[in-house]
C-alpha positions as CSV (number, residue, x, y, z in Angstrom):
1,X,-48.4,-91.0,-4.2
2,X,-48.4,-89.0,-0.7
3,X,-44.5,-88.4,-1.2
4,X,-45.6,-86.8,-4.5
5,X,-48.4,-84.4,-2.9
6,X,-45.7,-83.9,0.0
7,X,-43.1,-83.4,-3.3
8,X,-45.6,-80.6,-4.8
9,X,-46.5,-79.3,-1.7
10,X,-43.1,-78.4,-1.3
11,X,-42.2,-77.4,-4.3
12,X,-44.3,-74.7,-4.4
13,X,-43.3,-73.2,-1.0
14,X,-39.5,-73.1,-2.4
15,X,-40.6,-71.7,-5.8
16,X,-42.8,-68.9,-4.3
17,X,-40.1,-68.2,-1.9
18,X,-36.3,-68.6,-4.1
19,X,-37.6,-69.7,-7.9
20,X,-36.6,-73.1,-6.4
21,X,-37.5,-76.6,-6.8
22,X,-37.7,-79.5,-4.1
23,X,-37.4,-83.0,-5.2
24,X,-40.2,-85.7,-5.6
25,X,-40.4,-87.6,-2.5
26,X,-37.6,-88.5,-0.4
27,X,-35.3,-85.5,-2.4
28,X,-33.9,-83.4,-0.4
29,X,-31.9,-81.1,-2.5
30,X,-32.9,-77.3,-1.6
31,X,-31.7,-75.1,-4.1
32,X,-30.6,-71.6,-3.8
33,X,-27.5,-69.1,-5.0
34,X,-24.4,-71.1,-6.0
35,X,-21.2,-69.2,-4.4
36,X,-19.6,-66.7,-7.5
37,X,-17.6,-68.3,-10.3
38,X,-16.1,-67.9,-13.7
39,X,-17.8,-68.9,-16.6
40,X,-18.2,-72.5,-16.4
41,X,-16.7,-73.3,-19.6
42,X,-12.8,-73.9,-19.7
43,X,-10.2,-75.9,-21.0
44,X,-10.8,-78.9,-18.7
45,X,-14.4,-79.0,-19.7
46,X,-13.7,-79.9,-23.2
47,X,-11.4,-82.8,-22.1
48,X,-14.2,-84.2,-19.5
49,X,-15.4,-87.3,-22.0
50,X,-12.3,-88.6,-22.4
51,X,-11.6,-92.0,-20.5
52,X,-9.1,-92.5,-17.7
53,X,-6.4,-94.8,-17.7
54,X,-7.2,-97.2,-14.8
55,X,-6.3,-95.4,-11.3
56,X,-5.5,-91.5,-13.5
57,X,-8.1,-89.3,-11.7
58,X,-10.7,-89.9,-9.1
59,X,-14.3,-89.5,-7.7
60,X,-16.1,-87.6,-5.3
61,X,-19.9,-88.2,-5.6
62,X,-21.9,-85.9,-3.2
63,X,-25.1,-87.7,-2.9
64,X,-28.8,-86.4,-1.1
65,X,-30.4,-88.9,-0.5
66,X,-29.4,-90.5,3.1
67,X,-31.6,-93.9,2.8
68,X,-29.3,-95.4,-0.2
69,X,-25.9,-94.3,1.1
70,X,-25.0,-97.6,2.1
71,X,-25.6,-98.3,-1.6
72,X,-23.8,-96.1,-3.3
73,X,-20.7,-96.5,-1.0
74,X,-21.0,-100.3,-1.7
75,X,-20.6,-99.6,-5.5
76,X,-17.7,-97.1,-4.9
77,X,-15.6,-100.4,-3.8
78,X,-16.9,-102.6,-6.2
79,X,-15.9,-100.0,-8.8
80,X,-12.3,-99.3,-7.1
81,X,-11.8,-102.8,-7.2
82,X,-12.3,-103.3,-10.8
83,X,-11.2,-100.1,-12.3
84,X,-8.4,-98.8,-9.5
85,X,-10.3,-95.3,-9.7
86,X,-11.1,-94.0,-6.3
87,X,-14.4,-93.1,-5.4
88,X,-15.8,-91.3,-2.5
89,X,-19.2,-90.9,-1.7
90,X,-20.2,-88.4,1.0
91,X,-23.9,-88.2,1.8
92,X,-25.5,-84.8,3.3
93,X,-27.6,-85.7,6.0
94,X,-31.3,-85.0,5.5
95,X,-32.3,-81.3,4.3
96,X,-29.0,-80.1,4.5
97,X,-27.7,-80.8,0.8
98,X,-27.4,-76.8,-0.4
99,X,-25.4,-76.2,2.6
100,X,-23.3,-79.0,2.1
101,X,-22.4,-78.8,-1.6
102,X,-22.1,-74.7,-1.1
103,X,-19.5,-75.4,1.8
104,X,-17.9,-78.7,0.0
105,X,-17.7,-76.7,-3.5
106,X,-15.4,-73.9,-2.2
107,X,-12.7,-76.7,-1.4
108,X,-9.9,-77.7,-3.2
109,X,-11.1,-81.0,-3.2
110,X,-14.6,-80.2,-4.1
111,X,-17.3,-82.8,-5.4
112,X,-16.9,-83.9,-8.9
113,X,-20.5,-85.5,-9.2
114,X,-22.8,-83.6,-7.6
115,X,-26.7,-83.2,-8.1
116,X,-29.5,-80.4,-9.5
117,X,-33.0,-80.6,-9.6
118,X,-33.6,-79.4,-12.8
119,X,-33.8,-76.4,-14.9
120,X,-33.8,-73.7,-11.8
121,X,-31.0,-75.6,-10.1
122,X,-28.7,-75.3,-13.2
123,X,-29.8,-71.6,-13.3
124,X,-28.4,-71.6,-9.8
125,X,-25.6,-74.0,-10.4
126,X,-24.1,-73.0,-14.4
127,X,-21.1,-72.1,-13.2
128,X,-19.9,-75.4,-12.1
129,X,-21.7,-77.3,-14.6
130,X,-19.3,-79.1,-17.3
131,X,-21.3,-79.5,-21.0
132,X,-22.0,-83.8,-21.4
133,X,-23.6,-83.3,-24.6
134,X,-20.2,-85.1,-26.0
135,X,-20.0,-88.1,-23.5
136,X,-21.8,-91.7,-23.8
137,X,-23.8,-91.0,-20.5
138,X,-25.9,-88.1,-23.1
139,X,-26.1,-90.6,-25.6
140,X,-27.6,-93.2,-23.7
141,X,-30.6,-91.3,-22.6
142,X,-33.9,-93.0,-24.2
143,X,-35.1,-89.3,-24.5
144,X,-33.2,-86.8,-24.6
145,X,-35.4,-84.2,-24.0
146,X,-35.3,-84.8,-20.4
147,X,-31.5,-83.1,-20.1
148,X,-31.3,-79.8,-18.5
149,X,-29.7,-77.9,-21.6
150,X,-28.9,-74.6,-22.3
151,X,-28.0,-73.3,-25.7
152,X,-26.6,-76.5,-27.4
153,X,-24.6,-77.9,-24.3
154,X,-26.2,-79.9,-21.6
155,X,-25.4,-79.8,-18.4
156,X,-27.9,-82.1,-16.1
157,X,-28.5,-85.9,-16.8
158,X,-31.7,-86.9,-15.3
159,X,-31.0,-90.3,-13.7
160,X,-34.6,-91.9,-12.1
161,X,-37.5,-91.1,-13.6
162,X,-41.5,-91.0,-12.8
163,X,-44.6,-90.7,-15.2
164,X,-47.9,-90.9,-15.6
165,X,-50.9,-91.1,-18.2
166,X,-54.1,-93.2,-18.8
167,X,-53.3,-96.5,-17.2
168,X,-55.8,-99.3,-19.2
169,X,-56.9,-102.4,-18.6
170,X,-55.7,-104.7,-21.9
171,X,-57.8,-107.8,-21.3
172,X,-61.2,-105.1,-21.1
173,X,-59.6,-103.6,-24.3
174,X,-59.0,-106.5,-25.9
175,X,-62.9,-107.7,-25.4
176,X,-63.6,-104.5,-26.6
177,X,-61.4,-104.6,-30.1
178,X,-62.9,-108.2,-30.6
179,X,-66.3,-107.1,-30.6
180,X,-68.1,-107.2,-34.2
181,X,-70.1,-104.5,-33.7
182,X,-67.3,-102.1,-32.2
183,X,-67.6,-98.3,-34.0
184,X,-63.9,-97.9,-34.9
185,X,-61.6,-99.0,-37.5
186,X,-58.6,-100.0,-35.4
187,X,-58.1,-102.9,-33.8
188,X,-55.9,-102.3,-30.4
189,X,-55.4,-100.3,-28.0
190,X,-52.1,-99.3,-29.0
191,X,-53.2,-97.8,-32.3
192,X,-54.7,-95.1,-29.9
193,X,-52.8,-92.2,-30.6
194,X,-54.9,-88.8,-30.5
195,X,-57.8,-87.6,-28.5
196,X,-60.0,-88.3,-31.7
197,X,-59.4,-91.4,-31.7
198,X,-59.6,-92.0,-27.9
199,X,-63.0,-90.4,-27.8
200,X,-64.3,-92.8,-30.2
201,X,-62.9,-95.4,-28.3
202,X,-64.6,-94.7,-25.2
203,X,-67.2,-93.3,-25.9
204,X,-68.3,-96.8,-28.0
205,X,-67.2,-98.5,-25.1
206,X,-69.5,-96.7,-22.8
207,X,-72.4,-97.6,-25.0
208,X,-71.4,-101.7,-24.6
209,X,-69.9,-101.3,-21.1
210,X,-72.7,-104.2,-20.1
211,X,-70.9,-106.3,-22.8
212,X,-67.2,-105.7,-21.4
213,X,-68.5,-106.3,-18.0
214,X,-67.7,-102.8,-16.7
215,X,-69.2,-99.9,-14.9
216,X,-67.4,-97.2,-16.7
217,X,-65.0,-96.6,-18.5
218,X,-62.8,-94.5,-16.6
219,X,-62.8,-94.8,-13.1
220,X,-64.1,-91.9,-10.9
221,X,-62.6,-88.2,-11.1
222,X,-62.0,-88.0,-7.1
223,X,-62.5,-84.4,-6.7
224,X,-63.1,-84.8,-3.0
225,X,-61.1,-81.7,-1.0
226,X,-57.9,-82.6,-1.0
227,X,-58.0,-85.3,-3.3
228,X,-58.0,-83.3,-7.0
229,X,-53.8,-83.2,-7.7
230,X,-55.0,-85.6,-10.7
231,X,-56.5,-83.0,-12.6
232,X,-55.6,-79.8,-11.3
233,X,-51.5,-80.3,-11.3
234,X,-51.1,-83.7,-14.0
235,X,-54.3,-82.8,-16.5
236,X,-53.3,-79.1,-15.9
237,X,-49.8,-79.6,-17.2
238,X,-50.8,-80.6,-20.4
239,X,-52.2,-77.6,-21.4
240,X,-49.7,-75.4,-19.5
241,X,-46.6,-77.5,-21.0
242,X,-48.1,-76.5,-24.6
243,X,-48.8,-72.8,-23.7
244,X,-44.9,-72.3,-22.3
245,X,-43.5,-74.5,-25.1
246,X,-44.9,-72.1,-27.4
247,X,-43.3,-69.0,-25.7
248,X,-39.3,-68.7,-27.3
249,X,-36.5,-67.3,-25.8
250,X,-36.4,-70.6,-22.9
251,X,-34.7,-73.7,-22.3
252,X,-37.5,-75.4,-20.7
253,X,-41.4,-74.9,-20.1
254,X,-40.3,-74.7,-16.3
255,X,-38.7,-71.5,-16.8
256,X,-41.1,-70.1,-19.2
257,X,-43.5,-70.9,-16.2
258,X,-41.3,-69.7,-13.8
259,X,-41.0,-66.2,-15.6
260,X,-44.9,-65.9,-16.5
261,X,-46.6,-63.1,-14.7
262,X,-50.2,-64.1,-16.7
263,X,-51.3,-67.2,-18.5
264,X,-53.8,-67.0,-21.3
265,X,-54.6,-70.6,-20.5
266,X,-54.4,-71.0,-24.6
267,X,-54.8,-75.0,-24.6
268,X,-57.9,-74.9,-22.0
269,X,-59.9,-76.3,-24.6
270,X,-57.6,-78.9,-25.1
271,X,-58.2,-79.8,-21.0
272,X,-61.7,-79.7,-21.3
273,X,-61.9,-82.0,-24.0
274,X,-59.9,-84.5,-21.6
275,X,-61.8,-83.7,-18.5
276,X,-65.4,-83.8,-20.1
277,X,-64.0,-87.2,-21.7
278,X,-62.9,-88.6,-17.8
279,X,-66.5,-87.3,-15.6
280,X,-69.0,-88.2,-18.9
281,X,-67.5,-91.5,-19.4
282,X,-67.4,-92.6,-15.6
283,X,-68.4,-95.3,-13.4
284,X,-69.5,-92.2,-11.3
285,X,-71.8,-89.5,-12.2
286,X,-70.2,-86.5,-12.5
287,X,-72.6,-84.2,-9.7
288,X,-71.8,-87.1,-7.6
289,X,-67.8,-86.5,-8.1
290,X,-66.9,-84.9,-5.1
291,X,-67.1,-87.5,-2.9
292,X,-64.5,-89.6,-4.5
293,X,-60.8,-89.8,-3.4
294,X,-58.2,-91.4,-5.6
295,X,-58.2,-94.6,-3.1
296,X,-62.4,-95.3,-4.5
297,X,-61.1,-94.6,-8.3
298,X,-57.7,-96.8,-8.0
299,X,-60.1,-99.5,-6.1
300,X,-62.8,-99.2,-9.0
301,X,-59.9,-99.9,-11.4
302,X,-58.6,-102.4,-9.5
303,X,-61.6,-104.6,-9.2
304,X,-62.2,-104.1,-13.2
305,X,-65.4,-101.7,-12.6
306,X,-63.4,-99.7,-14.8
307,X,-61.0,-99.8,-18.1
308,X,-58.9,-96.6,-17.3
309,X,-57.4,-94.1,-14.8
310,X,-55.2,-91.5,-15.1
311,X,-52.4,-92.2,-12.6
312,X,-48.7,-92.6,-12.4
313,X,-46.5,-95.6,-12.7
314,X,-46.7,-95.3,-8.1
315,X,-50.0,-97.0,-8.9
316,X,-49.0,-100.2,-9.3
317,X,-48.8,-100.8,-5.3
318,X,-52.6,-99.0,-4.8
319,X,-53.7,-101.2,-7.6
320,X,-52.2,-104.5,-6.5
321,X,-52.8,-104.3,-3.2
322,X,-56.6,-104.1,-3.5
323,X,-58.3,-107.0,-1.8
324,X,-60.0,-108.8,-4.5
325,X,-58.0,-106.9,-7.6
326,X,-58.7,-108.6,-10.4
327,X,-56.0,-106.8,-13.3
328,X,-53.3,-109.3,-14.0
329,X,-49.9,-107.3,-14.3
330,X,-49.7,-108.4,-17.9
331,X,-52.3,-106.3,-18.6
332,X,-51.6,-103.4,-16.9
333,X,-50.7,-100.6,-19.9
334,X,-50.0,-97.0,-20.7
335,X,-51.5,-94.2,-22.8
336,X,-50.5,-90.4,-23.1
337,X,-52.9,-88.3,-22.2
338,X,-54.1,-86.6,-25.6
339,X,-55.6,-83.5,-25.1
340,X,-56.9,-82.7,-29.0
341,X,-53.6,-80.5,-29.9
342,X,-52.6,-81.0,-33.2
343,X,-48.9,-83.1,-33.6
344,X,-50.0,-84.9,-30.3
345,X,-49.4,-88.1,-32.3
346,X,-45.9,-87.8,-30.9
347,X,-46.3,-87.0,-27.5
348,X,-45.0,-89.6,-24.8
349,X,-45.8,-90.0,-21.6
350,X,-45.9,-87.1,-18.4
351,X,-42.3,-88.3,-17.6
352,X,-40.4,-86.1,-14.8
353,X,-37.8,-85.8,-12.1
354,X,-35.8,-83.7,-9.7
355,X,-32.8,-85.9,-10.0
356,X,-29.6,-84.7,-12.4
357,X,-26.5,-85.6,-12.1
358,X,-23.5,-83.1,-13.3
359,X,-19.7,-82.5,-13.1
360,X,-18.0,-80.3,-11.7
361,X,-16.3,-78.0,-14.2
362,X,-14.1,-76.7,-11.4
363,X,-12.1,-80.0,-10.9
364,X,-9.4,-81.5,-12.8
365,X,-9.8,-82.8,-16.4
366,X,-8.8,-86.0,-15.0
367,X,-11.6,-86.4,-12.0
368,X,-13.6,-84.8,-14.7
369,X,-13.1,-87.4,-17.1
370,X,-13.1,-90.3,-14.4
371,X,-16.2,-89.1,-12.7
372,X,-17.8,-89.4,-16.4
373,X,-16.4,-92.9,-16.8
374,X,-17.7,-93.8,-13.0
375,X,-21.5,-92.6,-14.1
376,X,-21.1,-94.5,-17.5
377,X,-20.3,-97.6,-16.0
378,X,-22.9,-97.4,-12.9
379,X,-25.6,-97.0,-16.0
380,X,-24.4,-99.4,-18.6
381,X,-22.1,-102.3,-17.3
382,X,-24.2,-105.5,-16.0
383,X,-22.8,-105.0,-12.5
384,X,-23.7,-100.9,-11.9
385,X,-27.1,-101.8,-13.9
386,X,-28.1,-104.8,-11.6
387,X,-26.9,-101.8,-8.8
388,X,-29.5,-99.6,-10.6
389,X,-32.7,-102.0,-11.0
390,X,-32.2,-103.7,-7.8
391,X,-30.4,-102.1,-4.9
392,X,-31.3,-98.8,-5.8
393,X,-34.7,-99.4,-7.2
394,X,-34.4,-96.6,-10.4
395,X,-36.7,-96.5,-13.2
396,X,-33.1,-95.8,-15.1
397,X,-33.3,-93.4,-18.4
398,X,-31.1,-95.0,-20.3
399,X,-31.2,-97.6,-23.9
400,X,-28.8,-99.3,-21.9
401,X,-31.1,-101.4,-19.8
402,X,-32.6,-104.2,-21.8
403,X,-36.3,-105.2,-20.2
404,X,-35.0,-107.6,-18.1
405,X,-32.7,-105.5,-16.2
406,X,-35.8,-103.0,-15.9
407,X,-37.8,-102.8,-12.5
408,X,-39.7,-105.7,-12.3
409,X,-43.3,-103.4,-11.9
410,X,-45.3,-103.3,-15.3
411,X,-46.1,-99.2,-14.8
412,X,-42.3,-99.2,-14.1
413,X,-41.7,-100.8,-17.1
414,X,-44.4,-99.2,-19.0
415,X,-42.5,-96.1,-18.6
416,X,-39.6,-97.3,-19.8
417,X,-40.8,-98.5,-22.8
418,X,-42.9,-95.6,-23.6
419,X,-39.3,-93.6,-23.4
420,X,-37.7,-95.8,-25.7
421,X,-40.4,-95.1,-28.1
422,X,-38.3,-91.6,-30.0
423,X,-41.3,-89.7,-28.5
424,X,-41.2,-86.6,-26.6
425,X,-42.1,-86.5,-23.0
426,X,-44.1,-83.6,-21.6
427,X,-42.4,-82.1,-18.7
428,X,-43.4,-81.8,-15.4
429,X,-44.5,-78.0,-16.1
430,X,-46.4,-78.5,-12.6
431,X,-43.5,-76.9,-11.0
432,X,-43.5,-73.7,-12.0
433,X,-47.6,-73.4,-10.7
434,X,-47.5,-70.5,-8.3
435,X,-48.8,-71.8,-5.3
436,X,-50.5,-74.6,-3.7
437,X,-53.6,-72.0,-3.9
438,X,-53.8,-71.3,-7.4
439,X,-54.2,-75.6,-7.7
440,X,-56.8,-75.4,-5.2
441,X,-58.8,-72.4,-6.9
442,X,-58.5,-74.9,-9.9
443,X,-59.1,-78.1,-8.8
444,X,-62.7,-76.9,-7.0
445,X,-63.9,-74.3,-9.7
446,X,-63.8,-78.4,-11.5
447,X,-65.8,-79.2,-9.2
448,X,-68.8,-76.8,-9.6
449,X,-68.2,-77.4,-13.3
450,X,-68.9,-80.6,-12.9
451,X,-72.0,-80.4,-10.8
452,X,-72.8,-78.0,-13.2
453,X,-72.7,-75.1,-10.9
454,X,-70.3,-73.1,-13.1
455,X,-69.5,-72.7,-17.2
456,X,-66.5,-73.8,-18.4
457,X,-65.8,-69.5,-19.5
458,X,-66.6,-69.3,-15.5
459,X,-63.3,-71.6,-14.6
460,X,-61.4,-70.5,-17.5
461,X,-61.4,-67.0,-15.7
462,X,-60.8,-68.5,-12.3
463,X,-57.8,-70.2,-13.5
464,X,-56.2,-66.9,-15.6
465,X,-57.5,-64.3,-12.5
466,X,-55.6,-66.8,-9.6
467,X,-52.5,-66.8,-11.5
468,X,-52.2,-63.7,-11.6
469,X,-52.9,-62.6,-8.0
470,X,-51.3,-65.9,-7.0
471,X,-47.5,-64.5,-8.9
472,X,-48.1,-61.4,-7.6
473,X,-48.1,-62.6,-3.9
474,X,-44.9,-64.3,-4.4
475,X,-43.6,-60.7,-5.3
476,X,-44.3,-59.2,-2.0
């Protein structure tokens, strides 16, 4: 999870300083101003889904990420082989990927594949983006509400995913659900699907935690300095992703972020009703929260002192590498993280990345059209998806890969599953939070709230005021 904080961390610098965003970990795509162009939209466009005849076009794949090069150049020959379609992969060597696709664009033999990180990088990038909303690489997206779109085309494919939610313990919730006594009407955990009935849930659980063998129910809210990203980037961007999904006239809650001088922090309730949920249901007592780091609340989980945590799917490793961890993988599930607002019945999972792929709208109608077929291959054919799963390591999102073909992680797989599911994701609305500041204003005025030092009013006003002056500094 330190590549993530390092991810955000970054993020934030490049949104304050060019409306940009970094990717999650190892991503080292920089985005700024694309070179002028036409309008991306042409004739060649509108022939890109159509399929090659073997060896009629070819590929150039510009890739960022140096540490799976070798990879990707191995499938390039394995492709060739089979399909007589030439494939190049050139690999920009570590932070320089902007420069190189902005040099490598302006070539007659540009990239045909090439990669955005999201919603600002198509802002950036339009003019060389082809639409996909035609080709099988779209359809095959589990949800496709994780496409960079505009209007009704779409013009990024995410291709590796991450998410997060309340990871739970099944075997504690199944010796919950089997209890005669329990106060709810529904019998597994997987019947969970609002905050209503979540709070019922746990809170009856606290009440026969000395039945089910546990401390709490939720492990501890680490709100230890430096130690808060849980709640005051992941919890936060439930109620921000509702707030800027509300606001029309935007492709995506990024950019409604992104263009949002004030917040009225409209869904703050909704966070509460989580948070209070989290520190009042704890193995930890909430004035005792802020010596916790997310190590003591993964380790509490872990040794099955607790039933849930709100983490991402990273936390299988921190989870099974816990001396003494006692969760069998089996058991090791996913919940959204419900919040109270109404319709959340059909929310998914926190599911983001930085990682789209697009064509170039510039090249040929053939490399057009055989770059497509080269991406719907890599993500469908046994041979690119055993490429995917294994030598690349991808949680893929794509109906294309069967469980078996999925990484072999149950949080991997959990996510997976949870896309398949004709939910919607939230977005990662995390990135367009103005500064690394404006999360730490956040994340400590929780604190005092839960040592009861301040109101919940008292951070609502924290949060709305540091906002503001934090959008306004990125102005100067």
């Amino acid at each position: 999870m330190k590549k993530v904080k390092k991810f955000l961390g970054l993020l934030l610098v490049l949104t304050m300083v060019s409306a940009l965003v970094a990717a999650c970990g190892k991503n080292n795509n920089e985005e700024t101003s694309s070179p002028s162009a036409s309008n991306s939209t042409s004739p060649e466009a509108s022939k890109a889904a159509e399929k090659p005849a073997a060896g009629k076009g070819s590929v150039y794949f510009l890739n960022f990420k140096p540490e799976i090069a070798e990879v990707y150049e191995k499938i390039a020959k394995d492709y060739e082989a089979e399909t007589g379609v030439k494939v190049k992969v050139v690999t920009a060597a570590s932070g320089t990927y902007e420069t190189t696709l902005k040099s490598e664009i302006a070539k007659s033999d540009a990239p045909t594949i090439f990669q955005i990180n999201g919603p600002v990088g198509y802002g950036n990038w339009k003019d060389y983006t082809a639409d996909l909303k035609g080709t099988k690489l779209y359809e095959y997206l589990s949800d496709k509400s994780l496409a960079v779109t505009s209007g009704e085309g779409v013009y990024g494919i995410p291709y590796v995913v991450e998410g997060y939610g309340i990871i739970y313990n099944d075997a504690v919730m199944k010796k919950y659900f089997s209890l005669a006594d329990k106060a709810v009407s529904i019998s597994a955990a997987t019947e969970i699907n609002n905050f209503a009935t979540l709070k019922a849930v746990v809170e009856d659980m606290t009440a026969k935690k000395d039945q089910l063998g546990i401390k709490g129910v939720f492990s501890s809210t680490s709100l230890n300095a430096g130690e808060q990203w849980r709640w005051q980037s992941h919890l936060a961007n439930l109620p921000l992703y509702y707030e800027f999904k509300d606001q029309p006239g935007f492709d995506s809650t990024v950019l409604a972020g992104l263009a949002s001088n004030e917040i009225s922090f409209k869904y703050g309730a909704n966070f509460k009703n989580t948070f209070d949920l989290y520190i009042n249901n704890s193995v930890t007592k909430p004035g005792l929260l802020g010596s916790k780091s997310v190590d003591d609340s993964m380790a509490e989980f872990a040794l099955g002192q607790s039933a849930m945590v709100q983490n991402g799917n990273w936390a299988w490793g921190q989870i099974n590498g816990v001396e003494g961890n006692v969760v069998k993988s089996e058991d090791i599930k996913f919940l959204p993280i419900y919040t109270g607002v109404a319709g959340e019945e059909t929310q998914g999972l926190a599911i983001g990345t930085e990682n789209y792929l697009s064509i170039n709208s510039k090249a040929s109608a053939d490399n057009q059209a055989a770059s497509i077929a080269f991406l719907e291959w890599l993500f469908s054919s046994d041979k690119g998806k055993s490429y995917v799963s294994k030598d690349l390591g991808f949680i893929a999102p794509f109906n294309t890969f069967s469980d078996s073909e999925k990484p072999a992680d149950p949080l991997a797989k959990e996510v997976s599953n949870w896309m398949g599911k004709g939910l919607t994701s939230v977005a990662w609305t995390f990135a367009a939070f103005p500064s690394e500041d404006f999360k730490n204003y956040f994340g400590d005025a929780l604190l005092e709230y839960a040592q009861g030092n301040k109101t919940w009013d008292e951070v609502t006003t924290i949060v709305k005021d540091s906002w503001k002056s934090e959008k306004e500094k990125t102005k100067k």
